[in-house]
C-alpha positions as YAML, in Angstrom:
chain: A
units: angstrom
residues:
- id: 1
  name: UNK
  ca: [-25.98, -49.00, 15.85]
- id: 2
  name: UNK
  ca: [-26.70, -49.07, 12.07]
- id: 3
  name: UNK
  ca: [-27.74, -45.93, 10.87]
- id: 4
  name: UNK
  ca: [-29.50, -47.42, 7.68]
- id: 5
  name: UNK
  ca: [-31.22, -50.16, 9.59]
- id: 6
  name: UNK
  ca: [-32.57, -47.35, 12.65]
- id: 7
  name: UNK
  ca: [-33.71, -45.37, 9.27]
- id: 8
  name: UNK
  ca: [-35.35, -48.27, 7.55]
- id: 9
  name: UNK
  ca: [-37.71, -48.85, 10.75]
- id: 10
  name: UNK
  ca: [-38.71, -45.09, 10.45]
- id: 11
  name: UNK
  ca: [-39.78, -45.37, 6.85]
- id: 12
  name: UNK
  ca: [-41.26, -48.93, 7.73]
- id: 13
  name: UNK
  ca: [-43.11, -47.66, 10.64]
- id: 14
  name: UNK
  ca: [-43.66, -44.43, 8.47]
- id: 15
  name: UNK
  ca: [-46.06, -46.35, 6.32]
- id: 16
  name: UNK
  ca: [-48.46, -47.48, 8.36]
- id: 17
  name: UNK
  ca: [-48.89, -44.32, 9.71]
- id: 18
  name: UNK
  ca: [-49.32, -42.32, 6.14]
- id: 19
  name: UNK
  ca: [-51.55, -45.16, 5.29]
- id: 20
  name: UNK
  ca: [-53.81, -44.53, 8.80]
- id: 21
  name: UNK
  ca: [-53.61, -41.22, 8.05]
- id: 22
  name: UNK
  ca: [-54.73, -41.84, 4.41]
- id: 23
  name: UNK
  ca: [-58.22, -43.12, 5.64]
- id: 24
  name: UNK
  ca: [-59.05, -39.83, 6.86]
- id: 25
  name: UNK
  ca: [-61.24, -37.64, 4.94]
- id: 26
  name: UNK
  ca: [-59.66, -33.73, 3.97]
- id: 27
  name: UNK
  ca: [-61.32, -32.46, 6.89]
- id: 28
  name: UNK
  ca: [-60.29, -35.40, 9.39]
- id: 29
  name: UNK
  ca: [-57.06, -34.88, 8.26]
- id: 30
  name: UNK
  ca: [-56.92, -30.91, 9.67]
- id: 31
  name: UNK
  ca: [-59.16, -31.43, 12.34]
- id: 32
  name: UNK
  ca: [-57.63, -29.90, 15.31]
- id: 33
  name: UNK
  ca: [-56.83, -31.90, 18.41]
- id: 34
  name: UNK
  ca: [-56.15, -31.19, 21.98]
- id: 35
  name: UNK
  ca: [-52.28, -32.77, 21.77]
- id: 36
  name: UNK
  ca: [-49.13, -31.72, 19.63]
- id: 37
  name: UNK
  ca: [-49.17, -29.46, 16.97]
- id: 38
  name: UNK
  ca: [-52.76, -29.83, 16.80]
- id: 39
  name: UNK
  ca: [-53.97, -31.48, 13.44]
- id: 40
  name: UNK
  ca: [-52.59, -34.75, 11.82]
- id: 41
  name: UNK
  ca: [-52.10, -32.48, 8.77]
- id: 42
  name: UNK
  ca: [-49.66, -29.86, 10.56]
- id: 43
  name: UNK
  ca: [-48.12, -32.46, 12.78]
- id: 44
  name: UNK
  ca: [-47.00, -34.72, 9.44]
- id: 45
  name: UNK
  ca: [-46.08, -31.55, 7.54]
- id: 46
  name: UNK
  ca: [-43.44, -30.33, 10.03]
- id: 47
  name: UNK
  ca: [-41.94, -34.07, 10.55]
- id: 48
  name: UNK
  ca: [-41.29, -34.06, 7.18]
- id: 49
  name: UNK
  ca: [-40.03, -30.53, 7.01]
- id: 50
  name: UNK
  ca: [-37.69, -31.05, 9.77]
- id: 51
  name: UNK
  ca: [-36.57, -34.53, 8.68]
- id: 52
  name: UNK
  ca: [-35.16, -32.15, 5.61]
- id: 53
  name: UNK
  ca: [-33.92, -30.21, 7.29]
- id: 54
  name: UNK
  ca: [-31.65, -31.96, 9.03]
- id: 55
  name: UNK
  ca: [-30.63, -33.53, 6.46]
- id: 56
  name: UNK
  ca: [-29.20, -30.25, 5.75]
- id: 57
  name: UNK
  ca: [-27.04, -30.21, 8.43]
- id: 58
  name: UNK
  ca: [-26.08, -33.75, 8.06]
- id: 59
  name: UNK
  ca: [-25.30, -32.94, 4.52]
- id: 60
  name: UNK
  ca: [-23.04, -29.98, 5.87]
- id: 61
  name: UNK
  ca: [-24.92, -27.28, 4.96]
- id: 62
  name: UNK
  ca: [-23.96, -25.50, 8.32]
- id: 63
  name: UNK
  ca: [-24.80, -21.55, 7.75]
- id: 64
  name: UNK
  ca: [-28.51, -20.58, 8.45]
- id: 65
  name: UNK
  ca: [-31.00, -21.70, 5.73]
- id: 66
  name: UNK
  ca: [-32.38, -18.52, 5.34]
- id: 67
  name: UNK
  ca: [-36.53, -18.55, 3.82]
- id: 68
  name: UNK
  ca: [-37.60, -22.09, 3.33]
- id: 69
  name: UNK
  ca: [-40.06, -23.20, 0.77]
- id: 70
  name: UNK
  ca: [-43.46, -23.92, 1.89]
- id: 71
  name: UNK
  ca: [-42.89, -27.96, 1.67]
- id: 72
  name: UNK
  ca: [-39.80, -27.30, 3.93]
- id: 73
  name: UNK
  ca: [-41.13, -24.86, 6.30]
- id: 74
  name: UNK
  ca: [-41.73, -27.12, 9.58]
- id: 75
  name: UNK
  ca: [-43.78, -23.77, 11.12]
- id: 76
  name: UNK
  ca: [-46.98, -23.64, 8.34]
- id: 77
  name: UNK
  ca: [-50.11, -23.78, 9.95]
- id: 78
  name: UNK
  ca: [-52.77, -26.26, 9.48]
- id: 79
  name: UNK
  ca: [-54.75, -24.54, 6.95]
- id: 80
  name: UNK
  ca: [-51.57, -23.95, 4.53]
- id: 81
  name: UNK
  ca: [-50.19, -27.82, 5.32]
- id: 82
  name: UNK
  ca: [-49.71, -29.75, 2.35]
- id: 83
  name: UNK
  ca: [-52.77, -31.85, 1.47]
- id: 84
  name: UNK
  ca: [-52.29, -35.80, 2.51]
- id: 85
  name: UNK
  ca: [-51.35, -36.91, -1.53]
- id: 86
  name: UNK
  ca: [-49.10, -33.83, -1.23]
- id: 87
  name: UNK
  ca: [-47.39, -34.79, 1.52]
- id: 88
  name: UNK
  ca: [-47.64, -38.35, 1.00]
- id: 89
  name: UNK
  ca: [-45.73, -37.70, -2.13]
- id: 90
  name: UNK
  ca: [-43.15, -35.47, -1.83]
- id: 91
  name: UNK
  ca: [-41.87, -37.46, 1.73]
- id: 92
  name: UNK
  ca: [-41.84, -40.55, -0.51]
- id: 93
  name: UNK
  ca: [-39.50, -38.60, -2.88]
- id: 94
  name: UNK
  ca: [-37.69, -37.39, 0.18]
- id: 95
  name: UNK
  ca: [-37.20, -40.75, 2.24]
- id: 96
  name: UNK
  ca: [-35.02, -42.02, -0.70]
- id: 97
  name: UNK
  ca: [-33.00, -39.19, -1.21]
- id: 98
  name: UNK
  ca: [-32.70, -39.34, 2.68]
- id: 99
  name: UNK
  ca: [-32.03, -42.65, 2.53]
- id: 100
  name: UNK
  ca: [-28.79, -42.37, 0.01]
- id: 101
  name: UNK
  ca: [-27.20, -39.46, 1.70]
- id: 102
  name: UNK
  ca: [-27.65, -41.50, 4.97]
- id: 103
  name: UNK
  ca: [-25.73, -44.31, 3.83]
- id: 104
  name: UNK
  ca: [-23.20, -42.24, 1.78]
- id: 105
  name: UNK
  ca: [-22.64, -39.89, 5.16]
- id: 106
  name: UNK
  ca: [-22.23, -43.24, 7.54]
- id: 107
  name: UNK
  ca: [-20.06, -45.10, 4.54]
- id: 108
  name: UNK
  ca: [-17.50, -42.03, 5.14]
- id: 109
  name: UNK
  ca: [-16.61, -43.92, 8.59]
- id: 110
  name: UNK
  ca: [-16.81, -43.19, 12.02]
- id: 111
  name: UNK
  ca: [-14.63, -39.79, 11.97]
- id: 112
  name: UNK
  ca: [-16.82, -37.59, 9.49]
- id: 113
  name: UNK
  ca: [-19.85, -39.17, 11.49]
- id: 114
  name: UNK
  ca: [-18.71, -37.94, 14.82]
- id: 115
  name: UNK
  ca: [-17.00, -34.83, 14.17]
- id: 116
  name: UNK
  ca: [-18.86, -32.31, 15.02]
- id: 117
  name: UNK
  ca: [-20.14, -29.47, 13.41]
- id: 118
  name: UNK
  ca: [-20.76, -25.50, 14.06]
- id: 119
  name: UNK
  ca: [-24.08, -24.95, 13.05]
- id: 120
  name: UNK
  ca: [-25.28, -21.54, 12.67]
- id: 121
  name: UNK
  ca: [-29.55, -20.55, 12.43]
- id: 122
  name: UNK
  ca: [-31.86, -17.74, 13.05]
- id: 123
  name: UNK
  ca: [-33.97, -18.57, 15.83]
- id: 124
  name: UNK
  ca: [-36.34, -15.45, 17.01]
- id: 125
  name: UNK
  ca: [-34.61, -12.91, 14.85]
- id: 126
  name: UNK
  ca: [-31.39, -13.84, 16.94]
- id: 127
  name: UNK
  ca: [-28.40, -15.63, 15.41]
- id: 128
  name: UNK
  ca: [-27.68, -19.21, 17.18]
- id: 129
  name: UNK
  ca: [-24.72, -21.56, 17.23]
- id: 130
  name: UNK
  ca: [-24.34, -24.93, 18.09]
- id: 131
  name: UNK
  ca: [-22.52, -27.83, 17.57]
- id: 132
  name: UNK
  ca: [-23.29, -31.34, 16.68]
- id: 133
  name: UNK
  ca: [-21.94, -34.41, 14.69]
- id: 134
  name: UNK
  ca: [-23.86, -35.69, 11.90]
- id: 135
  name: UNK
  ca: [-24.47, -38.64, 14.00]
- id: 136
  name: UNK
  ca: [-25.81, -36.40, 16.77]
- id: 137
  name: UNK
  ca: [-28.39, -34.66, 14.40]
- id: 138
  name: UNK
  ca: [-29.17, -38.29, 13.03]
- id: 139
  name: UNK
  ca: [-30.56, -39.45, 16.48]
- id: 140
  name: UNK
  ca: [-32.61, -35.99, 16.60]
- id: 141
  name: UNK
  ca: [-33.97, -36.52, 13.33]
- id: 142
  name: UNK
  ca: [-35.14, -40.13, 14.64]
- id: 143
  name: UNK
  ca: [-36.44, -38.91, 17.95]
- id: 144
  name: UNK
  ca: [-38.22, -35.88, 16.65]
- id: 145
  name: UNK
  ca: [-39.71, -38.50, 14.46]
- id: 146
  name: UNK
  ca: [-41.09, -41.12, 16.87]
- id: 147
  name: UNK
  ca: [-42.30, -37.51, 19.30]
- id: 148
  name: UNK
  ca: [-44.45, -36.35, 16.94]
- id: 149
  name: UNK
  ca: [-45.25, -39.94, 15.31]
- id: 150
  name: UNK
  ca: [-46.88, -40.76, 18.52]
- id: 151
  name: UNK
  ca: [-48.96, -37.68, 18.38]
- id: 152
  name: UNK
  ca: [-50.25, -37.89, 15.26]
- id: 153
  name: UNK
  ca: [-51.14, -41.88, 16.31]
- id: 154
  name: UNK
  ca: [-53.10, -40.35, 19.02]
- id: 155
  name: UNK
  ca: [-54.92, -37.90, 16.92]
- id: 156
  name: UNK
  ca: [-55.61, -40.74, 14.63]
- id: 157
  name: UNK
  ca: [-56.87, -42.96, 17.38]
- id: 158
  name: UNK
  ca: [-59.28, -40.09, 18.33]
- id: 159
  name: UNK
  ca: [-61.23, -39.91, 14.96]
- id: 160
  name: UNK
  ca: [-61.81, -43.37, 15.03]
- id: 161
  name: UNK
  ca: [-59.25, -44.97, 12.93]
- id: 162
  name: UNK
  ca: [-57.64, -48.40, 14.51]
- id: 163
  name: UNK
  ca: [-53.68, -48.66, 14.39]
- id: 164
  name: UNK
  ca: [-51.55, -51.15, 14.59]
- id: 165
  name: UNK
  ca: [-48.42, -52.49, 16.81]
- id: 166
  name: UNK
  ca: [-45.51, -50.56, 14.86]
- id: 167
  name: UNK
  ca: [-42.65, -50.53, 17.93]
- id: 168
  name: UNK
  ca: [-39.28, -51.55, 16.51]
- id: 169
  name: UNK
  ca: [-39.43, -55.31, 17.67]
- id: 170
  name: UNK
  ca: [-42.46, -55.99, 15.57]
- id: 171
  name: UNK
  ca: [-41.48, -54.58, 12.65]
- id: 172
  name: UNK
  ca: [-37.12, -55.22, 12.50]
- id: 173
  name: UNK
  ca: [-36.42, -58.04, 14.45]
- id: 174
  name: UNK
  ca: [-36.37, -61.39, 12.34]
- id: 175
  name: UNK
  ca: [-39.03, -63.18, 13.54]
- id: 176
  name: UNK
  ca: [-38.52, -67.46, 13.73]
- id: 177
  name: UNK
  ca: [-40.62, -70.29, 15.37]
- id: 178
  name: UNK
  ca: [-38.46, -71.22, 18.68]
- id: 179
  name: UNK
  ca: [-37.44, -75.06, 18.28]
...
């Protein structure tokens, strides 16, 4: 699997999302729904807080964070999210630098990208370890993605804005008229 490629369909996917999303008014965009995290605004604010921080991790930053800033807080509430052109962009800036270290952290070979780490965090008040490979927190940066992508798709399809097809086949695989 090709890390790059995996991340390319997130940011491709990403867009039409952010542009759904964009079609909401302030208030559509923290209305609060039955599913998830609750709002659109919350949901997109902690996917991109968390895609950051792991990036942290993958980056080797492996002792516990300690106070976040607001933009990389993935536990704001709705009220305090970033506003859509906020968020829309600062994860712009963020999906490149993402990106780069992605490629730079995969072009170090298989043995940086599966050795794992010990990962230390503050969970509760309590001190936590774990460990994990880079390439293990890459798939939970992915998958935490597409869990919470799907939410805020459902929140969208509740206030009345039509999506589109955005599963990997449609939007990655090379597409050819069959002979």
């Amino acid at each position: 699997m090709d890390p790059i490629r995996i991340y390319d369909y997130l940011i491709r996917s990403r867009s039409y999302v952010l542009r759904w999303t964009g079609e909401l008014s302030d208030e559509g965009y923290r209305t609060e729904h039955p599913i998830g995290l609750g709002s659109p605004a919350r949901t997109l604010h902690h996917m991109m807080a968390a895609e950051w921080l792991y990036m942290q991790r993958i980056r080797g930053r492996t002792a516990p964070l300690g106070d976040l800033p607001h933009e990389h807080d993935p536990e704001v509430s709705t009220a305090s999210s970033l506003g859509f052109a906020d968020l829309h962009a600062r994860w712009m800036s963020q999906q490149r630098e993402t990106r780069e270290d992605i490629s730079r952290s995969w072009a170090g070979g298989d043995d940086g990208w599966n050795t794992p780490l010990l990962v230390s965090t503050v969970f509760d008040g309590n001190l936590h370890e774990y460990r994990a490979s880079p390439a293990d927190i890459f798939v939970q940066l992915i998958m935490h993605e597409i869990h919470h992508r799907a939410q805020v798709l459902h929140m969208l399809k509740r206030s009345g804005i039509s999506t589109g097809e955005i599963d990997f086949n449609t939007l990655m695989y090379m597409p050819r008229v069959a002979d």
